[in-house]
N, C-alpha and C positions, 0 to 999 in steps of 0.2 A: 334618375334612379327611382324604382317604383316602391311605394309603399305598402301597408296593410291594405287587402282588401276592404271595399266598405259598400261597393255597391255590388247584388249579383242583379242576375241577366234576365231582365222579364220586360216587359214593354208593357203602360199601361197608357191608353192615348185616349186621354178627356181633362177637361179642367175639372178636378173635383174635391171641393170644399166644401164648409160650412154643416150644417146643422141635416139632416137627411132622412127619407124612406130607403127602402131597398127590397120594395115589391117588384115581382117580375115585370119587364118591361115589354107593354103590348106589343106588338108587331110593327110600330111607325119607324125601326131603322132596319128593320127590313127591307132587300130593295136595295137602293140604293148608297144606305149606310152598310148593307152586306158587304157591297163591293167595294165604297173606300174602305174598309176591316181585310178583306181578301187583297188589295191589293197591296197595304200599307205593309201586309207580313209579309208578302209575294217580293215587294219594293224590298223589305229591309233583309230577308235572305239571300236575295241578291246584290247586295251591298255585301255583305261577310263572304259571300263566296267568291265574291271578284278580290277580295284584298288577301283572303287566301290564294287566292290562283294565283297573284302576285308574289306573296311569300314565299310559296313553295317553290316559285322559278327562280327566287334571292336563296333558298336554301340551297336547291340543285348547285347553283355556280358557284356559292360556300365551298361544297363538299368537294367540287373537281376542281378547287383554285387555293384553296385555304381558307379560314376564317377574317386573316387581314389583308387579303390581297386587293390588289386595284380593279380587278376584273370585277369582284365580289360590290366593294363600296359602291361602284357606276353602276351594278344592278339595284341596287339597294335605294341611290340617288333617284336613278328612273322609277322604280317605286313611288318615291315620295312626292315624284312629279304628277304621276299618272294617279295618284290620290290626294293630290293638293291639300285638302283638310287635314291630312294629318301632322300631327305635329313632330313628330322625332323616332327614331329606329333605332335598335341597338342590336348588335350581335355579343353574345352570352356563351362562351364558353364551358365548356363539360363541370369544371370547379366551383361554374359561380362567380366567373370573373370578366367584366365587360369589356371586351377586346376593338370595340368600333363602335362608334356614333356616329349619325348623319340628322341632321347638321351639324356643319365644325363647330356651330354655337357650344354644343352639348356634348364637347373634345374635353371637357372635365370631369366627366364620369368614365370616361375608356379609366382602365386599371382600377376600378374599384371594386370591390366584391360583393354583389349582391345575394349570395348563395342562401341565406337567410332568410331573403323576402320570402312571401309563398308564394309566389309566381315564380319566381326561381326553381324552391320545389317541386315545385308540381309539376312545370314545364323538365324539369329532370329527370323525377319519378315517370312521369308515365311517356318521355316521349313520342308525343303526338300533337296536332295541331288542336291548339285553344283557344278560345275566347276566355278575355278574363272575368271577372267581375270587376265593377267598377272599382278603385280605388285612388289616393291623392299621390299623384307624382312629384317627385323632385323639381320637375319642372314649373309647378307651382296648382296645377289642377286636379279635378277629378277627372279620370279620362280609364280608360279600357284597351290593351295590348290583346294583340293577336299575334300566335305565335306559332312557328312552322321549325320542328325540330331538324338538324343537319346533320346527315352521314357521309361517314366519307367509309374509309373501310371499318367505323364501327361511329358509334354516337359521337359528336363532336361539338354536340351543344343548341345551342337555338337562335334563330333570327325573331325580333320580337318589330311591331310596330303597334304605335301610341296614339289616340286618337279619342279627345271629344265625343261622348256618346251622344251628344244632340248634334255634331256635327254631320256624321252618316246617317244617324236618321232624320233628321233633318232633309237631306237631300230625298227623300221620300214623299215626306210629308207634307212640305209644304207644297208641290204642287197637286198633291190631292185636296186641301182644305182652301187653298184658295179662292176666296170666292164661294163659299158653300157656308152652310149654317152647322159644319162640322166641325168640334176640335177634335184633337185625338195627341193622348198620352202615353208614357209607355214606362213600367217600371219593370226591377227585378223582384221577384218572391220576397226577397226581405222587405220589400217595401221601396225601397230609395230609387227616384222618380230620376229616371233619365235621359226624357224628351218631355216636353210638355208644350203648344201650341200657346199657352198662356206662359212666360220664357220664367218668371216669377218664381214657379213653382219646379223648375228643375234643381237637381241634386236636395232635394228635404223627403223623410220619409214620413210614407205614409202611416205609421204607428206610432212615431216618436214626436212631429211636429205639433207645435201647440196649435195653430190652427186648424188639424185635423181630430179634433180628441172629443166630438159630438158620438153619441151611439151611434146615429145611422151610419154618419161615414165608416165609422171602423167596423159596423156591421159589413158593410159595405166593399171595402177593401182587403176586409177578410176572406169574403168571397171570391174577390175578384185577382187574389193573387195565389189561393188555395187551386181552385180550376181552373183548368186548360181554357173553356172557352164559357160564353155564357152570356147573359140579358140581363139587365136592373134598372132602378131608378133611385135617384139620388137627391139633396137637395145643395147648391153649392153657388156661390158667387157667378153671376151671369162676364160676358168676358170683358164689359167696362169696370168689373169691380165695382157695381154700383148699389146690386141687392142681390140677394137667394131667388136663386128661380130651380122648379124643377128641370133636373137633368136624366135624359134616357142614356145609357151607356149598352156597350155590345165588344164584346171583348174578345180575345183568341190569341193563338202561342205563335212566337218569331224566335229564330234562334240555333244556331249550329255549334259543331264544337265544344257542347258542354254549358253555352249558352240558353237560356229560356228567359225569352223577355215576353212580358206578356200588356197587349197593345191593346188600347183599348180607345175606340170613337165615342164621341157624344155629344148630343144636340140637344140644346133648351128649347124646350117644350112651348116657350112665350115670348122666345125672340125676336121674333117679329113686331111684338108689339112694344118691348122694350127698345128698339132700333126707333120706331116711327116717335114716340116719347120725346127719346133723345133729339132728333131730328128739330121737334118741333119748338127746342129750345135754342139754338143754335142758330144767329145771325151771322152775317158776314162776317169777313175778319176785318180787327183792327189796323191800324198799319204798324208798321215795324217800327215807327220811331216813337209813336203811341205806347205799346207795348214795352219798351225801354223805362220810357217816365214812370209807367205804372208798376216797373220793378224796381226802379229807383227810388218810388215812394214807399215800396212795401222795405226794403232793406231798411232804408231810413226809418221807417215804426217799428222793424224792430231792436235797432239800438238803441232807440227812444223808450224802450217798454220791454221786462223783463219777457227769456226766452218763454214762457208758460203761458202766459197773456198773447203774445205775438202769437204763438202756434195756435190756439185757441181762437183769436182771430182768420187765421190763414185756414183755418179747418170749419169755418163755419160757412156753410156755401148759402146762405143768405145775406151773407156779411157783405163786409164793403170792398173786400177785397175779392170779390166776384162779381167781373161785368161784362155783362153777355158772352162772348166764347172766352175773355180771357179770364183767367183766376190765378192766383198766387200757389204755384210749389215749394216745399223746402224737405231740404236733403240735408244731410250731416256729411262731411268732407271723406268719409268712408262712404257713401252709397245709401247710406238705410235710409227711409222715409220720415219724415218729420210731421210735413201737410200736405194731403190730398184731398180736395174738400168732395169731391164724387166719387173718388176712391178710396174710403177711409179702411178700409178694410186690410188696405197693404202698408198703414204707418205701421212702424217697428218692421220693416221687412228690409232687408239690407237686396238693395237693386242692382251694387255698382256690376255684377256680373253681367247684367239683361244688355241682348244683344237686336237692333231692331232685323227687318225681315231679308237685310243684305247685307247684316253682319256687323252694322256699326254699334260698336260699345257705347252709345251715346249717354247714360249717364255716369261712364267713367270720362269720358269726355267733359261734362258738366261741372266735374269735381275738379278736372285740372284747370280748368279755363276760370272756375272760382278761386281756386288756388293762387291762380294769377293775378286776380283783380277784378275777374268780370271780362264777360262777351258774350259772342253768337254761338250758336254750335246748330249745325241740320241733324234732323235724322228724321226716319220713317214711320208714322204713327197712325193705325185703321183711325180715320174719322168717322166716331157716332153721329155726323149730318148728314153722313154720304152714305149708307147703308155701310158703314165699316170699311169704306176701300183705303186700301191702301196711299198715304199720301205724304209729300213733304211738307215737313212742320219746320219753321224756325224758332229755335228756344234761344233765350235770353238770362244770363244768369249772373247775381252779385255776390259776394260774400256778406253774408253779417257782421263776422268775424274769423277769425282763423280755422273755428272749427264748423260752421254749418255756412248755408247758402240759401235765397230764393231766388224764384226765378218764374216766367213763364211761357209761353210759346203760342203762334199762330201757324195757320195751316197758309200754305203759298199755292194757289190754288192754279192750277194748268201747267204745273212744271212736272215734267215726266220724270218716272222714277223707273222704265220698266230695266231694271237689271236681272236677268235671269240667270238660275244658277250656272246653266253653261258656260255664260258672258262671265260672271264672276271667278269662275273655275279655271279660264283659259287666263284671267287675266292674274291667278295667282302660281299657277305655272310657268308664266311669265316672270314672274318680279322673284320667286325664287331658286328659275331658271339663271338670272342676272345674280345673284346671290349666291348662287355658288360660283359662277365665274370670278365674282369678286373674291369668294374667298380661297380660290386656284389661285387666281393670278395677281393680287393684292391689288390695292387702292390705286397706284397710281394708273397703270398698266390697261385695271380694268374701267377706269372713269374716262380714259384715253377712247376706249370703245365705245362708251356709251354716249362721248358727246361727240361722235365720228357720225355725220347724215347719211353716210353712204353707207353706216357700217348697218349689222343685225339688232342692235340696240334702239336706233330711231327709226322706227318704222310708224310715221305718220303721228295720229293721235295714239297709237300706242307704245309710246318711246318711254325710255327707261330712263328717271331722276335721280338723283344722288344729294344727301345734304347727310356734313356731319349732324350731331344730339344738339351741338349747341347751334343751329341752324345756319353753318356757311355752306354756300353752296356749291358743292361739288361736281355735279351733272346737270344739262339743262340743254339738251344740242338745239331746240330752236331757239332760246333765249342766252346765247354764248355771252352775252355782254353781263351776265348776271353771277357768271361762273367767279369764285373767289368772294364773292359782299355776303353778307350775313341778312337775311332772312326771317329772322324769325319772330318779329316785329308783323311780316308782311300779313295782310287782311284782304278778304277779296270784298266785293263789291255790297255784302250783306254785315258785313264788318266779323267775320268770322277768321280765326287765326291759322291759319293753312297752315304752317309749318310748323309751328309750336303744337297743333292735335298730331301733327305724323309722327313728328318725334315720340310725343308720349307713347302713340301708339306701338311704336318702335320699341321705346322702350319699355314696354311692355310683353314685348318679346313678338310683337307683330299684329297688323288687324286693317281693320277697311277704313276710311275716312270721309266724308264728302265734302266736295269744295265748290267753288264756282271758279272755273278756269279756261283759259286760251286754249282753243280746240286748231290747232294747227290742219287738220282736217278742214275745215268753214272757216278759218279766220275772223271766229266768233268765240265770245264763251260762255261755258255751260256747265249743267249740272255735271260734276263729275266725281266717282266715285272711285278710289284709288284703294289701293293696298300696300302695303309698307312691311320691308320684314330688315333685321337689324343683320348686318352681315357680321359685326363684332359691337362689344359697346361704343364705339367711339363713330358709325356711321350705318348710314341706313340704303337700302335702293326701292325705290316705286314704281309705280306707274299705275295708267287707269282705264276708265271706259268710260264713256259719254251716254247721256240718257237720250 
């Protein structure tokens, strides 16, 4: 069920903080910054008009089948397939009353009445197709409905689909910035940021945020959310969070259906010299079991020494608890930052939402795994030694106490990470392809299939798992001897908790995970990075792709 609006529709694509100018900005993104700007709107217009073209083919079958017909729901399903990212669809009757959900997850809002929300309204008032403004769903996020009104021989109401604003655009942007010395951000006119290349800064506005309340910046985003297109300069945290460096930005309008997001690129001016800086502080990594002791010692100081002192330590990056690449982080069991000693600039910043660049929620990962007692967790982190590429990192984390954690992490140097969004996309089509079957044909029936070798469920390394929340294991067709034992104890080879992160992840109503596992393919195992989505609370179904 969707809430008050809070976010409207503008794209602003840059990292942009701190303290700022906002004189015209020469001609250096020019060029080549033109075209990631041109294509980034080009990319994200065609992302809204492909999910319209969708909709409108789920309204057409509405209109000539009924609102709860079975013909209707399988259009609606195959929607959600063929946009993977999104998270849930509803059909909205003329009253204002919600006659279908898909997923059956979200079979708890059919018959409630929405007629009140203003998306409700407005999709009623003016039947025609919308993009909304961003707002918080029942389902628990900030996300943005597109909506395709239904006729049959007169109005009949609307088909609506819900979907992450960093999730579509995202698929844009990240392979334009890739690799380049570009970020690019994107808000709506009222400010509230709903992409950002730096993940930190998505859903906080630019007018309201305490971080942003320098004159230049609000000089700044004044401008830059009043006009359609335009040039400036800015001054704003460089993208390790390490210091203010000038930023060139170059901005212009995305946006259909009532939508105007406005997108905006930009590159620091001194990057390069900040990157080589970095670099040249940056030795080899520790080893993993090195790396344990010296979070085991930092935990230990701080139950030894009150919270204020210990964080004050952990934040001094000349201190002791900084040695060569490793240094001590601490979080609070909610997300928010405690110690960053080179990124001090994001303590007080609540992270648990930050998603790395294949989608793993890794410091809500961090929080469960402390929650538990401590462990491994992977995720994907640009290296300042490597000119920023992209790489995996092993992080390590203890609890202090019940309510905060330290922890630290090293870089695993020649282990491929390349998942692209294709790969990802096909592989979440998958696992929620198996998720609805499951929830057709129930648990036994459908577990029956998935651990069948001959069936469409195991198909090589990309076969489909099954484990109930409290980790027995349900599916597994090349490992059948495992089927029935509980799990969730189990660790792979870096001592990382595989089945106890899916779960969470599950229970969090779905998300990506990485593990190190039996690649039935090579009879080897490997980086693997899975997807997990919950077919009801009591089980889950996966599956992955190999790096």
């Amino acid at each position: 069920m969707r809430i008050t609006a809070l976010i409207a529709t503008l794209l602003v694509a840059v990292a942009v903080l701190g303290a700022g100018c906002t004189e015209e900005s020469p001609s250096h993104l020019q060029g080549t910054g033109a075209l990631v700007l041109q294509n980034a709107v080009s990319g994200i217009n065609d992302e809204l008009e492909s999910v319209r073209a969708s909709t409108a083919e789920d309204a057409r079958v509405l209109g000539e089948t009924g609102l709860t017909g079975a013909a209707g729901k399988e259009a609606i399903r195959q929607t959600m397939l063929t946009h993977s990212w999104a998270e849930s669809a509803l059909v909205i009757a003329s009253d204002g009353v919600v006659v279908m959900a898909v997923p059956d997850n979200y079979a708890d809002l059919v018959n409630k009445n929405i007629s009140s929300q203003p998306q409700t309204e407005r999709a009623t008032r003016e039947q025609k197709p919308i993009v909304s403004e961003a707002f918080y769903l029942e389902e628990g996020f900030f996300g943005i409905t597109q909506s395709y009104p239904v006729f049959g021989t007169e109005y009949l109401g609307y088909v609506s689909l819900a979907y992450r604003p960093d999730a579509l655009i995202g698929r844009v942007i990240v392979p334009l910035t890739n690799g380049t010395p570009y970020d690019i951000w994107v808000t709506q006119t009222d400010g509230t940021v709903l992409y950002d290349t730096t993940p930190e800064e998505i859903g906080k506005n630019l007018f309201s945020d305490p971080g942003y309340q320098s004159a230049g910046l609000q000089e700044a985003f004044t401008r830059i959310v009043a006009e359609p297109s335009g040039s400036l300069e800015y001054s704003f945290w460089d993208r390790n969070w390490g210091r203010n460096v000038t930023k060139e930005a170059q901005w212009g309008t995305a946006g259909i259906d009532g939508a105007g997001w406005h997108v905006v690129v930009t590159r620091s001016t001194d990057a390069g010299e900040q990157q080589t800086a970095i670099r040249d502080k940056s030795p080899a990594a520790d080893t993993a079991d090195e790396m344990k002791d010296f979070v085991a010692g930092a935990a230990l100081y701080a139950r030894e020494h009150n919270r204020t002192d210990a964080l004050a330590a952990f934040n001094d990056p000349d201190g002791e608890f900084v040695r060569d690449e490793l240094y001590i982080f601490a979080y609070d069991m909610n997300g928010t930052v405690l110690a960053l000693p080179f990124q001090q600039a994001l303590i007080g910043t609540d992270r648990s939402g930050v998603h790395d660049s294949s989608g793993v929620a890794y410091i809500y990962s961090m929080s469960r795994v402390a929650a538990e007692g401590g462990g491994s967790v992977y995720y994907v982190y640009p290296n300042p030694a490597n000119g920023y590429a992209e790489e995996l990192k092993l992080g390590y984390v203890m609890p202090v106490d019940g309510t905060w954690f330290v922890g630290s992490g090293i870089y695993l140097p020649g282990v491929g990470t390349g998942f692209d969004t294709y790969a990802r996309e096909t592989l979440v089509q998958r696992v929620k392809s198996a998720r609805d079957h499951a929830q057709e044909y129930g648990r036994e029936a459908a577990c029956t299939a998935f651990n069948n070798l001959s069936g469409e469920f195991a198909d090589g390394g990309a076969y489909i798992f099954a484990y109930s929340t409290n980790g027995t294991t349900l599916a597994l067709p090349y490992q059948p001897e495992l089927v029935g034992t509980n799990r969730l104890d189990f660790e792979d080879r870096y001592g990382v908790a595989v089945i106890l992160l899916e779960s969470a992840a599950a229970e969090a109503g779905g998300g990506f995970v990485y593990v190190t596992y039996y690649n039935p393919d090579t009879g080897l195992d490997g980086l693997k990075l899975c997807y997990v989505a919950p077919v009801d609370k009591e089980w889950f179904v996966g599956s992955g792709i190999y790096a």
